[in-house]
C-alpha positions as CSV (number, residue, x, y, z in Angstrom):
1,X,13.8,-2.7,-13.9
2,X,10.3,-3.3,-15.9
3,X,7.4,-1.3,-15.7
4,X,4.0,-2.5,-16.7
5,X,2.7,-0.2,-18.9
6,X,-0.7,0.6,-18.2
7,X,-3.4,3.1,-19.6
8,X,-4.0,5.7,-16.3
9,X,-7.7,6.7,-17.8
10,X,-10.2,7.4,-15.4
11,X,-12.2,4.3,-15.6
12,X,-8.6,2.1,-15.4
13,X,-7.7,4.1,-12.1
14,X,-11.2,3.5,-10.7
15,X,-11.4,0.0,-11.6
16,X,-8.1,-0.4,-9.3
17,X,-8.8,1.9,-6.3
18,X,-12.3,-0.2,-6.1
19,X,-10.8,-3.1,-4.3
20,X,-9.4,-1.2,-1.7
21,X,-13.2,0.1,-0.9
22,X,-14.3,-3.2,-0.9
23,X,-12.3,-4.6,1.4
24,X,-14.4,-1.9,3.9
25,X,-17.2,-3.6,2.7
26,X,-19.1,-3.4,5.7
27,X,-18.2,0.6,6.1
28,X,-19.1,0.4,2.2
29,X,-22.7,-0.7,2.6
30,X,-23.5,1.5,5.8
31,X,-22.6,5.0,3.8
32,X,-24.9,4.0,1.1
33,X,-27.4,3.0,3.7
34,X,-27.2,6.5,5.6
35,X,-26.8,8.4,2.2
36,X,-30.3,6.8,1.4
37,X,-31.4,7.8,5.2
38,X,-30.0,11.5,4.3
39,X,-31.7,11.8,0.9
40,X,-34.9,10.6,2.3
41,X,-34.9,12.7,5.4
42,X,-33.9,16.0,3.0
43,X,-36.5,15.5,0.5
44,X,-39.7,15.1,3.0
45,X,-38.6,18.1,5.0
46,X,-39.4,19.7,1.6
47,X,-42.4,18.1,1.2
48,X,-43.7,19.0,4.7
49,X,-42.7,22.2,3.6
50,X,-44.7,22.5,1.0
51,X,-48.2,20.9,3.2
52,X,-47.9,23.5,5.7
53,X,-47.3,26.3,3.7
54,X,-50.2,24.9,1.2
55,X,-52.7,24.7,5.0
56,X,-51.6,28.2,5.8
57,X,-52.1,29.6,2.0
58,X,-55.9,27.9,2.4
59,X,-56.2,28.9,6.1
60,X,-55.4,32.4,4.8
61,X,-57.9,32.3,1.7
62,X,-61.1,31.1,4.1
63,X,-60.8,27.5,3.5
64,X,-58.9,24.5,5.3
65,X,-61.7,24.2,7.2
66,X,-62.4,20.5,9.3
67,X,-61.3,18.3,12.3
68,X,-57.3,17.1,11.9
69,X,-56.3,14.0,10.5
70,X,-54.1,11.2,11.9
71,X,-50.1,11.5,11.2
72,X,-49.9,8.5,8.9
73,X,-53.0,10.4,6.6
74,X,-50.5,13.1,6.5
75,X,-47.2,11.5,5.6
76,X,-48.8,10.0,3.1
77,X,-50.6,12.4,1.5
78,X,-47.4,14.4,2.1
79,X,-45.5,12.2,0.1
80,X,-48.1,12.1,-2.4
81,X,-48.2,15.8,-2.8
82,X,-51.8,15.8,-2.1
83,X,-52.8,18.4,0.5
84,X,-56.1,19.8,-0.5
85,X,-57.4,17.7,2.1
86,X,-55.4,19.4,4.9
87,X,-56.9,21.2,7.1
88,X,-56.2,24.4,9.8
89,X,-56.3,21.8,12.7
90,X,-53.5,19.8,10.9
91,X,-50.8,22.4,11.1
92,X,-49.5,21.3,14.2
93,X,-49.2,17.9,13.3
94,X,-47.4,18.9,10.5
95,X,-45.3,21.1,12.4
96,X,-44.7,18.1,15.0
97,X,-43.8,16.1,12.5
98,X,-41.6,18.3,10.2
99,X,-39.5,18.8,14.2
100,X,-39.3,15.5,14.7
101,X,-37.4,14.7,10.4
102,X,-35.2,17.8,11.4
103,X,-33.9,15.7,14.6
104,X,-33.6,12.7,12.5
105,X,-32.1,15.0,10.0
106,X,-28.8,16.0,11.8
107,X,-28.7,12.4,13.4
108,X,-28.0,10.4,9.9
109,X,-26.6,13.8,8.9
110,X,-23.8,12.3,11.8
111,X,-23.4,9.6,10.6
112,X,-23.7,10.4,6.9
113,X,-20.0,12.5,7.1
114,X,-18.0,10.1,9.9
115,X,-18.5,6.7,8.5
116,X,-17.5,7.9,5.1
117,X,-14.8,9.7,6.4
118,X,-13.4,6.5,8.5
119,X,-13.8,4.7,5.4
120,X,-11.4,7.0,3.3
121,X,-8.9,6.2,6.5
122,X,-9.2,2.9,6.2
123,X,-8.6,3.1,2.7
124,X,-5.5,5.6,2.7
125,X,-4.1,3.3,5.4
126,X,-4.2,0.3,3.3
127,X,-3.0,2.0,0.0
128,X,-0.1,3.4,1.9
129,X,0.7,0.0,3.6
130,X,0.0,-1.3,0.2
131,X,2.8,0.5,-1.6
132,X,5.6,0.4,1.3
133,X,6.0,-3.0,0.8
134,X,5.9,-2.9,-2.8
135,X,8.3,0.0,-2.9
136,X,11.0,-2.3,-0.6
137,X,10.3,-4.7,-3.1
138,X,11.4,-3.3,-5.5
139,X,15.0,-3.6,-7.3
140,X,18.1,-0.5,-6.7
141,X,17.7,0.3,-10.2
142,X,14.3,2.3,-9.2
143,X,16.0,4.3,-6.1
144,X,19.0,4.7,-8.5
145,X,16.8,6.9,-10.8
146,X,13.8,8.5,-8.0
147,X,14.2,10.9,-6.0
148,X,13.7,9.9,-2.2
149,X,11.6,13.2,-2.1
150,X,9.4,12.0,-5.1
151,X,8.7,8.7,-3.3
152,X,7.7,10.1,0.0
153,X,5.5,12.6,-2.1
154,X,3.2,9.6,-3.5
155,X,3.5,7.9,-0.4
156,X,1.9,10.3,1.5
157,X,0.4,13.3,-0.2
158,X,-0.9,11.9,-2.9
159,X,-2.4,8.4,-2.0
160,X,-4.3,10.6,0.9
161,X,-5.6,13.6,-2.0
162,X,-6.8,10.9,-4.0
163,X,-8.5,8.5,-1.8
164,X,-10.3,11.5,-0.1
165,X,-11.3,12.9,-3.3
166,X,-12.3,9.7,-5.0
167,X,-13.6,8.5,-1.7
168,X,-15.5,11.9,-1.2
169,X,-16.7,11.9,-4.6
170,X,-18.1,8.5,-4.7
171,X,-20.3,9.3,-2.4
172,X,-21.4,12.8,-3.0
173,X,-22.1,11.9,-6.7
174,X,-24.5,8.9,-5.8
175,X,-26.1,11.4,-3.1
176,X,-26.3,14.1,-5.8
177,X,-28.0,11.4,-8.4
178,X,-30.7,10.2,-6.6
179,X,-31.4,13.6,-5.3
180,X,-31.6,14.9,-8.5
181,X,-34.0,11.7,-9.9
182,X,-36.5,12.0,-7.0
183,X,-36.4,16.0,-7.5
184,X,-37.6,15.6,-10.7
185,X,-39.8,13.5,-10.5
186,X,-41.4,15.7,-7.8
187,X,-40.8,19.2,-9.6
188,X,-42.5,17.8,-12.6
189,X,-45.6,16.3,-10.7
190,X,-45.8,20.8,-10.0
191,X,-44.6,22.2,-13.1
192,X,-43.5,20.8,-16.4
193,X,-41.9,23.9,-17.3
194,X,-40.2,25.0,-14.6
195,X,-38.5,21.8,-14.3
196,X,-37.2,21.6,-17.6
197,X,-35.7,25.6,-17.3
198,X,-33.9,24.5,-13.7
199,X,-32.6,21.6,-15.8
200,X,-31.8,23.4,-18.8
201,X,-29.5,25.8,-16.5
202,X,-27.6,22.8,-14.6
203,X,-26.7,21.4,-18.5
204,X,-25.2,24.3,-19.5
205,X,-23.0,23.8,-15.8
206,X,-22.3,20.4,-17.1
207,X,-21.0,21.5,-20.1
208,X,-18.7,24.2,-18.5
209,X,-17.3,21.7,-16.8
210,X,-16.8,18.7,-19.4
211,X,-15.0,21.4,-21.7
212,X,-12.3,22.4,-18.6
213,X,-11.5,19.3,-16.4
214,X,-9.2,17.5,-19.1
215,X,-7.3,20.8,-18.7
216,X,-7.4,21.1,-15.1
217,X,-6.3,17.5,-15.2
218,X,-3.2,18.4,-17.5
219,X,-2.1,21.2,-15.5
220,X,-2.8,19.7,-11.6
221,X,-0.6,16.9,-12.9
222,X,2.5,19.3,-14.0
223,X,2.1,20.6,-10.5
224,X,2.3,18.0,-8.3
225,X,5.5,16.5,-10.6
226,X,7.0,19.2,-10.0
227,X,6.7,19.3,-6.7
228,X,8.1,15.8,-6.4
229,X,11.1,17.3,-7.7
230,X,11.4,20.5,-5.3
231,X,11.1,18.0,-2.2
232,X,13.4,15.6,-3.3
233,X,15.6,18.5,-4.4
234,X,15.3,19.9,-0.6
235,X,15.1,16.3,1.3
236,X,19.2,15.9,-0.8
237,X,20.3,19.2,0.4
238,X,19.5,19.5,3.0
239,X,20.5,16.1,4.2
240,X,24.2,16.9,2.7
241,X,23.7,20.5,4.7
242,X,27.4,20.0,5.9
243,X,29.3,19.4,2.3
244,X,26.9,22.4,1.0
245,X,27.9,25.0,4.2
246,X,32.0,23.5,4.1
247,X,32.0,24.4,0.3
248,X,30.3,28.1,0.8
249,X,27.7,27.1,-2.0
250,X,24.3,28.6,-0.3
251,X,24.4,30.8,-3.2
252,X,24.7,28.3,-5.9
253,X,21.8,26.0,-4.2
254,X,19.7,28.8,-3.7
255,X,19.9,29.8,-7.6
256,X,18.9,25.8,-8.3
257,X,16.1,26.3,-6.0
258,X,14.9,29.0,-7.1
259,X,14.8,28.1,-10.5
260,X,12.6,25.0,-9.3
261,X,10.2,26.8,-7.5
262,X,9.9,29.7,-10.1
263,X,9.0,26.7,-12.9
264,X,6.5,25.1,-10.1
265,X,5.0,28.9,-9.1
266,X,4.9,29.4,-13.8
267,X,2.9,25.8,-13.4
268,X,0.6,26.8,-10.4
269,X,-0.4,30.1,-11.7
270,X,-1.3,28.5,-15.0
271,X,-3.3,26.3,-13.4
272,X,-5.1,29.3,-11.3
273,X,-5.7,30.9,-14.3
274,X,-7.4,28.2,-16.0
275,X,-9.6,27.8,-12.3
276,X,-10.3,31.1,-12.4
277,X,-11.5,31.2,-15.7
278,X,-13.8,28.2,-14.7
279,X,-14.6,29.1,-12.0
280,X,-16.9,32.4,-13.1
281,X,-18.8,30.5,-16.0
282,X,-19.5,28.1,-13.4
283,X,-20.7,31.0,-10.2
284,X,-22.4,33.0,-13.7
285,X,-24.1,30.3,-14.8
286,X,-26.5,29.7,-11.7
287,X,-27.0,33.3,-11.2
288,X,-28.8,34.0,-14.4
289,X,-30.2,30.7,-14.0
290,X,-32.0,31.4,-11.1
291,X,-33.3,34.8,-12.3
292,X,-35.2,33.1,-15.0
293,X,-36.1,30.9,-12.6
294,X,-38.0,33.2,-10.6
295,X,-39.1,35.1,-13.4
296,X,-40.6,32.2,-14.9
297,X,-42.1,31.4,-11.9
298,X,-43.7,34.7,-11.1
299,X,-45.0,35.1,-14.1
300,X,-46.9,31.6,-13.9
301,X,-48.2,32.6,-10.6
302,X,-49.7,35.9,-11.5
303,X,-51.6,33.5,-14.8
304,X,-52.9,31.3,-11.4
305,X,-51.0,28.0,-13.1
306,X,-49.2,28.1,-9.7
307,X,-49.6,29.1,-6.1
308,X,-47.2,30.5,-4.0
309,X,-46.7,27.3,-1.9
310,X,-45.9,25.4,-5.2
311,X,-43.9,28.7,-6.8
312,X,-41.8,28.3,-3.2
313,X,-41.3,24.6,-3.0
314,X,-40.1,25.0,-6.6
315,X,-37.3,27.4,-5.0
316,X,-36.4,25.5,-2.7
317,X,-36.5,22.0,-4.9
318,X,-34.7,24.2,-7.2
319,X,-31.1,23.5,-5.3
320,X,-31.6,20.1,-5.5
321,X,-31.7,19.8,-9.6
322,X,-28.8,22.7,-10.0
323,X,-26.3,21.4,-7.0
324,X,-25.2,18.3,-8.5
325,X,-24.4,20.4,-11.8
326,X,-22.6,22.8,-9.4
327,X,-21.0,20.6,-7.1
328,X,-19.6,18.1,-9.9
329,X,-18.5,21.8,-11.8
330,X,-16.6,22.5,-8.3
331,X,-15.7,19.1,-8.1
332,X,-14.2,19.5,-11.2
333,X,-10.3,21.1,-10.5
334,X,-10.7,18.9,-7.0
335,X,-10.9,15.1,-9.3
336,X,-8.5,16.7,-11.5
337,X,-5.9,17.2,-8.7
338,X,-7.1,13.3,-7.4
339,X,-7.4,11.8,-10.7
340,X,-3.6,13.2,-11.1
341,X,-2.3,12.2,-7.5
342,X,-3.7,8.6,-8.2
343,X,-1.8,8.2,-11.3
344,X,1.3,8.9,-10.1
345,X,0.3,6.8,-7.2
346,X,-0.5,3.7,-9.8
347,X,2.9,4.3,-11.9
348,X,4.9,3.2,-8.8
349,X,2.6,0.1,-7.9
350,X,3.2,-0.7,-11.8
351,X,7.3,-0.6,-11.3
352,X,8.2,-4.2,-11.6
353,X,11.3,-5.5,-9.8
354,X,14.4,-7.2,-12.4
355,X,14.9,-9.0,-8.4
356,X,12.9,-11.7,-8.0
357,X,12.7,-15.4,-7.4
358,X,13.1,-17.5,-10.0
359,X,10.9,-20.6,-10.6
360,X,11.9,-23.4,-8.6
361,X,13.7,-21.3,-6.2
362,X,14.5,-22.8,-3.0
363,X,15.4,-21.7,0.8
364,X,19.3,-21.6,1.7
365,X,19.2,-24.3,4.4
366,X,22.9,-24.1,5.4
367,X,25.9,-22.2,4.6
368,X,29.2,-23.4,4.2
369,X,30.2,-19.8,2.6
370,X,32.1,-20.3,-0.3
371,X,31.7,-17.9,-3.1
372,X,32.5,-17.8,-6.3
373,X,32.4,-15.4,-9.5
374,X,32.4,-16.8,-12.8
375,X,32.9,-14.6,-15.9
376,X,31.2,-11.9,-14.6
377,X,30.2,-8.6,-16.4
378,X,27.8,-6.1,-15.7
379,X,26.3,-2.9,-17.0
380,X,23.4,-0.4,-15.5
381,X,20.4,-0.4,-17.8
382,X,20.7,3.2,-18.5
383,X,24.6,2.7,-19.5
384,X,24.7,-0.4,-21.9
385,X,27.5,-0.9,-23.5
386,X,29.1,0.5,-20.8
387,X,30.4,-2.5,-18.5
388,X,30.9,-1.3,-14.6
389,X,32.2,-5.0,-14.2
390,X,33.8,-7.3,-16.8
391,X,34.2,-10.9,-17.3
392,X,35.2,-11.0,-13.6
393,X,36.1,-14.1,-12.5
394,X,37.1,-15.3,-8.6
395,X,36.8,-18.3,-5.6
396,X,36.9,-17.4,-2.1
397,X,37.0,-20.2,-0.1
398,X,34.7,-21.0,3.2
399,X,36.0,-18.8,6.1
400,X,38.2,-17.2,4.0
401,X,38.5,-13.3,4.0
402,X,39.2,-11.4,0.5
403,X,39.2,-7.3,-0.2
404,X,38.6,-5.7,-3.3
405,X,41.3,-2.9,-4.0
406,X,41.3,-0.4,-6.9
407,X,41.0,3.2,-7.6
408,X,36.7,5.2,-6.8
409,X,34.5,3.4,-10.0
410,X,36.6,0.5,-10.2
411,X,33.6,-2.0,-9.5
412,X,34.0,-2.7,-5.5
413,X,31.1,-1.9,-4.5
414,X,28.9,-2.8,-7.7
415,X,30.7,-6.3,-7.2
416,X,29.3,-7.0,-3.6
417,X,26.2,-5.8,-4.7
418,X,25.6,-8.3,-7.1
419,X,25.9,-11.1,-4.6
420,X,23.5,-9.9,-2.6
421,X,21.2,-10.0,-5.6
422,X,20.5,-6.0,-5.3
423,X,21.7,-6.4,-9.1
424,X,22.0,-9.3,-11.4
425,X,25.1,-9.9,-13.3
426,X,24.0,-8.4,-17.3
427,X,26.6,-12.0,-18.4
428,X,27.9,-14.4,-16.3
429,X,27.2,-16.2,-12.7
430,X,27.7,-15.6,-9.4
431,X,28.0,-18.9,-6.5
432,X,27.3,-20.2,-3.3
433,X,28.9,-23.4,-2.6
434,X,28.5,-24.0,-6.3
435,X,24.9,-23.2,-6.6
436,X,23.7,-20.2,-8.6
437,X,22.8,-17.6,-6.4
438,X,19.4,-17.0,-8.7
439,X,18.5,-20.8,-7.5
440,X,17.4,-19.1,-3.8
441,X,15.0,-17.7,-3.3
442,X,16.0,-13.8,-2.5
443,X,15.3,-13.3,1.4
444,X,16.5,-16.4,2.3
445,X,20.1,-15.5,0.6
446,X,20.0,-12.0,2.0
447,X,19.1,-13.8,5.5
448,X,22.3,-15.7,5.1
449,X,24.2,-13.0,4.1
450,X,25.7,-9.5,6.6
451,X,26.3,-6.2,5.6
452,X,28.3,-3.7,7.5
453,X,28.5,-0.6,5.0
454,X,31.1,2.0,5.3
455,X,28.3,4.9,6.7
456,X,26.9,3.1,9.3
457,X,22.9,3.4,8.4
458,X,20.8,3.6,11.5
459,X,17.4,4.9,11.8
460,X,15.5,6.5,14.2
461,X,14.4,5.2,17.7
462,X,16.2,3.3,20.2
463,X,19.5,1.2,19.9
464,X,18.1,-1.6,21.1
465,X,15.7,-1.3,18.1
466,X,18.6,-0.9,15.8
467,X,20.2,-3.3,16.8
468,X,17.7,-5.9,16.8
469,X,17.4,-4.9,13.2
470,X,19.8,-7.8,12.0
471,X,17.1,-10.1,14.0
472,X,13.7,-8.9,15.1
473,X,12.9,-11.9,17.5
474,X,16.6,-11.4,19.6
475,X,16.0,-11.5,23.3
476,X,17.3,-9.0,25.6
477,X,21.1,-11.2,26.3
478,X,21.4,-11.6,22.9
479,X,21.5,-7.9,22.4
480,X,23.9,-7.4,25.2
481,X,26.1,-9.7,24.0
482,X,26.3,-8.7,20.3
483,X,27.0,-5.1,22.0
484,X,30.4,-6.5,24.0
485,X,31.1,-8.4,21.1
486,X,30.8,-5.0,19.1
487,X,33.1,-2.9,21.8
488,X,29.7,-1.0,22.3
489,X,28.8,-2.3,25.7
490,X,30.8,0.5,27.8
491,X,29.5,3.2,25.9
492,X,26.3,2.1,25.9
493,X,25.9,1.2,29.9
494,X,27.0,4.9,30.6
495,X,24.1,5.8,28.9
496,X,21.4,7.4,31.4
497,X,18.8,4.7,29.7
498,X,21.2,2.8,27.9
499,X,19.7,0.5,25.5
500,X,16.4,2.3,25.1
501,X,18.8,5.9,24.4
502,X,16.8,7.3,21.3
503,X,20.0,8.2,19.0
504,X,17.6,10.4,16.5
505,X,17.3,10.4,12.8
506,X,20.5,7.9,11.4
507,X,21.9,8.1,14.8
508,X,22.5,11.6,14.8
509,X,23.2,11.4,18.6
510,X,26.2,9.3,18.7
511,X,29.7,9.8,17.1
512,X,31.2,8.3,14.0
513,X,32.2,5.4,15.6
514,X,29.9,4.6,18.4
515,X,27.3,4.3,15.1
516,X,30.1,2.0,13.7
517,X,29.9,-0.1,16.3
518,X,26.3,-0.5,16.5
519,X,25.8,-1.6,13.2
520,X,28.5,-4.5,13.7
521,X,26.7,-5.0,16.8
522,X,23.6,-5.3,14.6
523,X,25.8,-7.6,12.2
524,X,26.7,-10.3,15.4
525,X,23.4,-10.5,16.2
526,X,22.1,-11.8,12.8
527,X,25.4,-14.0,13.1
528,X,25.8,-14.5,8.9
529,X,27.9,-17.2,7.5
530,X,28.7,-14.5,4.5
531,X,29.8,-11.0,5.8
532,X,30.6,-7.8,3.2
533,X,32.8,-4.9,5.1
534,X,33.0,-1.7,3.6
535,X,35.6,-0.8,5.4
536,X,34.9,2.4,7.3
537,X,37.7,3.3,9.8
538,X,39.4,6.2,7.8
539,X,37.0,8.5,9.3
540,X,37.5,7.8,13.1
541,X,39.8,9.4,15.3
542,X,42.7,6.9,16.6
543,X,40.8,5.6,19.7
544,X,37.3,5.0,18.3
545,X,39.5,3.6,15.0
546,X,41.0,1.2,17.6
547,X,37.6,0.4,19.3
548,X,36.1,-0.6,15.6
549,X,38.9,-2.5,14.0
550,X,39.3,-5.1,17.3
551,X,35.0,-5.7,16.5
552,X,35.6,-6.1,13.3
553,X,38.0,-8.5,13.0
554,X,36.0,-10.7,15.7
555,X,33.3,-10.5,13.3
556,X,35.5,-11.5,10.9
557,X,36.3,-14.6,12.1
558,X,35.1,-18.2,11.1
559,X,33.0,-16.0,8.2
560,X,33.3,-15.8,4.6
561,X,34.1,-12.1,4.5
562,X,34.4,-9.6,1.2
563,X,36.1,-6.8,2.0
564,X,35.7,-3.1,0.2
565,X,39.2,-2.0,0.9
566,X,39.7,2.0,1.6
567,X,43.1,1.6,3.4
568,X,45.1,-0.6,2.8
569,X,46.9,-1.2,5.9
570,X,43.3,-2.6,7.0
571,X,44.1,-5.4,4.8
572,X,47.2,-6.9,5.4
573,X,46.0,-9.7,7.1
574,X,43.0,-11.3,4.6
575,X,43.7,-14.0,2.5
576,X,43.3,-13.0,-1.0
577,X,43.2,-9.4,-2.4
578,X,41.7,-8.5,-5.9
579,X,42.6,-5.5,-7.8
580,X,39.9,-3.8,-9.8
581,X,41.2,-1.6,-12.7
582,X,37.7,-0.2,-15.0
583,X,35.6,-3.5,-13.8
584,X,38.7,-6.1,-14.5
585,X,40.3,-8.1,-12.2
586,X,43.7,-7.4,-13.2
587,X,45.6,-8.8,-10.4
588,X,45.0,-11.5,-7.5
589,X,46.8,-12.7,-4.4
590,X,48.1,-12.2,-0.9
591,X,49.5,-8.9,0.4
592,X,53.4,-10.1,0.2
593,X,52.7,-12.1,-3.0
594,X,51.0,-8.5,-4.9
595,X,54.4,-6.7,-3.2
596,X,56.3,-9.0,-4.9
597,X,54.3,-8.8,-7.9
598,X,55.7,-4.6,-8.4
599,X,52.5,-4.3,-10.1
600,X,49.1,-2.0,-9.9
601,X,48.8,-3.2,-6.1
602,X,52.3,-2.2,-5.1
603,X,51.8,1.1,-6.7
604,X,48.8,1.6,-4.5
605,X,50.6,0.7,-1.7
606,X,53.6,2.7,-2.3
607,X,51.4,5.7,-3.0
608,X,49.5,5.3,0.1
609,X,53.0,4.6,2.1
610,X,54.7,7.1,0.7
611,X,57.4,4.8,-0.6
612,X,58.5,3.9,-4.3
613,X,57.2,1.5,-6.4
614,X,58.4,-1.9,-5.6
615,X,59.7,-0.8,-2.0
């Protein structure tokens, strides 16, 4: 497994979750086009504001005398903040007018909050699509090491916080910016001074919140690691619910968890803390603001520098200068939290696969099926030095069966692995008709090859669905078939909707072996020329054990097969048998040839049978 190392800074996270925005592009433009409708409608209902409370300060005072003026006079002396011309007979006008922004108002206001929001949708949707596929890309190395829990935590949770706080963000900041231009530029045309105190007030916000986020940030992060850890912790209990209850260990699991969630409720209190702490420089901050503010503001009123129609459009422009400040200081924990969620989101998208096709790889066209192990050896990355396999060398002929005997971490199932190319060999080669495997391109040998594992893995839905697993485009008589092929069909048919029975999560409505059979129903219908059989019948009662065996050795036939023997009197029949002992082959040949032999074979045998060595 290789990872890409990359630098998760804000601007590098940004620079990535860009593209997926852009792609909206047409969602893109039309929130910028209704943010500038919003801002536009929010800043002249202020300035209408300020024109009829100017007319009724005049009105009030003896003057605003004269005949009314049309409505574009007074939008655009509105705009220009020139109302001295106004007069008494304008104020319905300019009520008229001010009701007919406030209906505009709430329309873009509409519009303003759903096409963002079906943007960040959009946007989720593809980031999660996104990393699914790159996350079955990858190699077994990676879901060796992660925690199911961890993955479906980033999956979910965490592209979906950070998208809709980036996403949110985005938009509220460019709001918030041009809002706060044209609100200077307005406030300033009233009072120079009073601008620059409402300004001076939302720096000192900014500053609260440019010393805290990188903490925040820190912190948020800690958190939502280790909450990967408690649900993957609770997704592998709880999914082994039956060892953990047969062994009495609620006690013991409990302690684990609670030592988990006590570290996680340490991290999130921390984190509170630090909000907290924030969080009152950021609510004191405006409230002695805004009491100079008005102070300031009185006082300039009783020296006649400002009337009261200014002193309250000031007020109310006030908001408009000090909510950015505020709302990126809120913001603050909330991008924190996103900016954290998005890393972990781009650490997964930078796991790079040790699977892949080489150059030059080509499709397997056809199959004859003989495979063939040369000098093999192989070691995890996180063990070298330690070889699970070693110099393991082996030829199974085309339609030939062979099992793989030897004591739990011999190398069966890490040998079978590698031809499927889950792993490559660390040394060594590995053969198809005498081609390396790492010639093919990777689907195209896994398309050629069937796998009928020793806990039948089915997922959730319908059998007709899991069985057309081995081959999505099957028609309906194919799937029938496969099933009588399988020994399924009777069960099956008794079924009230037979194929279209929903068997819940990993087929947790049928038994042990009805499951069995399924997945070498699924196995017929992809029809492999290679087959690998974990061989799974020491679980089954007698009957269903009968039922399974008779399907799998019709599967067996005119098919290369490897075999992961468990039992041995499973195996009598296949044509070559290879001991493992610690990753070697130490000894090769037929069931009555290895009998012969009196060696590590016919001690299994005898130990299995009861009998003495040799016997």
């Amino acid at each position: 497994m290789e990872k890409q190392k990359t630098p998760y800074t804000l601007t590098a996270i940004l620079k990535r979750l860009f593209p997926y925005f852009i792609a909206e592009k047409n969602r893109f433009l039309l929130t910028f086009v209704f943010v500038g409708l919003k801002i536009a409608s929010d800043l002249f209902l202020l300035l209408m504001c300020r024109s009829i409370l100017s007319v009724i300060e005049s009105w009030v005072k003896g003057n605003a005398r004269g005949g009314a003026h049309s409505i574009a006079y007074l939008v655009s002396h509105t705009i220009a903040m020139d109302t001295s011309s106004f007069t008494a007979a304008d104020l319905p006008w300019l009520v008229g007018i001010m009701g007919s922004v406030v209906i505009a108002f709430f329309s873009v206001g509409y519009f303003r909050s759903f096409i963002p929001a079906k943007l960040i949708s959009n946007v989720t949707f593809a980031m999660r699509r996104a990393l699914y596929d790159h996350l079955q890309c990858l190699d077994l190395f990676f879901f060796d090491r992660t925690r199911s829990g961890e993955i479906t935590s980033r999956l979910i949770s965490d592209i979906s916080q950070g998208v809709q706080v980036f996403g949110m963000t985005l938009t509220i900041f460019i709001f918030q910016l041009i809002v706060f231009c044209f609100s200077v530029v307005f406030m300033t045309r009233v009072s120079v001074p009073m601008t620059l105190l409402v300004t001076s007030v939302g720096v000192l916000i900014l500053i609260n919140m440019l010393l805290f986020v990188p903490q925040l940030r820190d912190r948020s992060l800690a958190v939502q690691k280790k909450l990967g850890v408690i649900s993957g912790m609770a997704n592998e209990r709880f999914g082994g619910i039956k060892v953990m209850q047969s062994f009495t260990n609620e006690d013991m699991e409990l302690e684990r968890f609670t030592e988990q969630i006590d570290n996680h409720r340490s991290l999130t209190i921390n984190l509170a803390r630090l909000s907290s702490f924030t969080g009152i420089f950021s609510q004191s901050i405006p409230l002695v603001g805004n009491t100079a503010i008005l102070g300031m503001g009185a006082f300039l009123v009783l020296s006649g520098k400002l009337t009261l129609a200014d002193l309250t459009f000031l007020w109310m422009m006030r908001d408009h200068i000090l909510n950015p400040f505020q709302i990126f200081s809120n913001l603050g924990e909330q991008v924190a939290i996103g900016l954290g969620g998005l890393e972990r989101v781009f650490e997964f998208f930078d796991e790079r696969s040790s699977i892949k096709d080489m150059p030059g790889a080509v499709p397997v066209k056809q199959v004859n099926g003989a495979v063939e192990f040369r000098d093999v050896s192989f070691s995890y990355p996180s063990e070298r030095g330690q070889e699970v396999l070693s110099h393991l060398s082996f030829r199974v002929e085309p339609g030939m069966s062979a099992a793989f005997v030897g004591a739990s971490g011999a190398g069966k199932t890490t040998a079978v692995d590698l031809l499927s190319r889950f792993y490559d060999p660390t040394s060594g080669g590995i053969f198809i008709d005498g081609r390396d495997i790492r010639e093919f391109e990777v689907e195209s040998l896994r398309d050629n090859i069937g796998v009928v594992m020793q806990e039948a893995i089915l997922f959730s839905g319908t059998i007709r669905e899991n069985i057309r697993y081995g081959r999505p485009d099957a028609r309906d008589d194919e799937i029938n078939a496969a099933l009588k092929m399988a020994n399924a069909w009777n069960f099956v048919a008794e079924m009230r909707e037979g194929t279209e029975t929903v068997i819940g999560e990993r087929g947790v409505m049928l038994s042990g072996g009805q499951r069995q059979r399924i997945a070498i129903a699924r196995a017929f219908l992809k029809n492999p020329r290679i087959l690998v059989l974990d061989e799974a019948t020491s679980a089954l009662d007698s009957v269903s054990e009968h039922y399974v065996q008779e399907a799998i050795e019709r599967l067996l036939k005119g098919r290369t097969t490897l075999i992961i023997a468990h039992r041995l009197s499973t195996i009598a029949h296949v044509d070559k048998i290879l001991v493992l002992e610690k990753g070697r082959l130490v000894e090769e040949g037929s069931h009555t040839e290895l009998i012969a032999k009196n060696g590590t074979y016919a001690a299994f045998h005898a130990q299995q049978f009861g009998k003495g060595k040799g016997a």
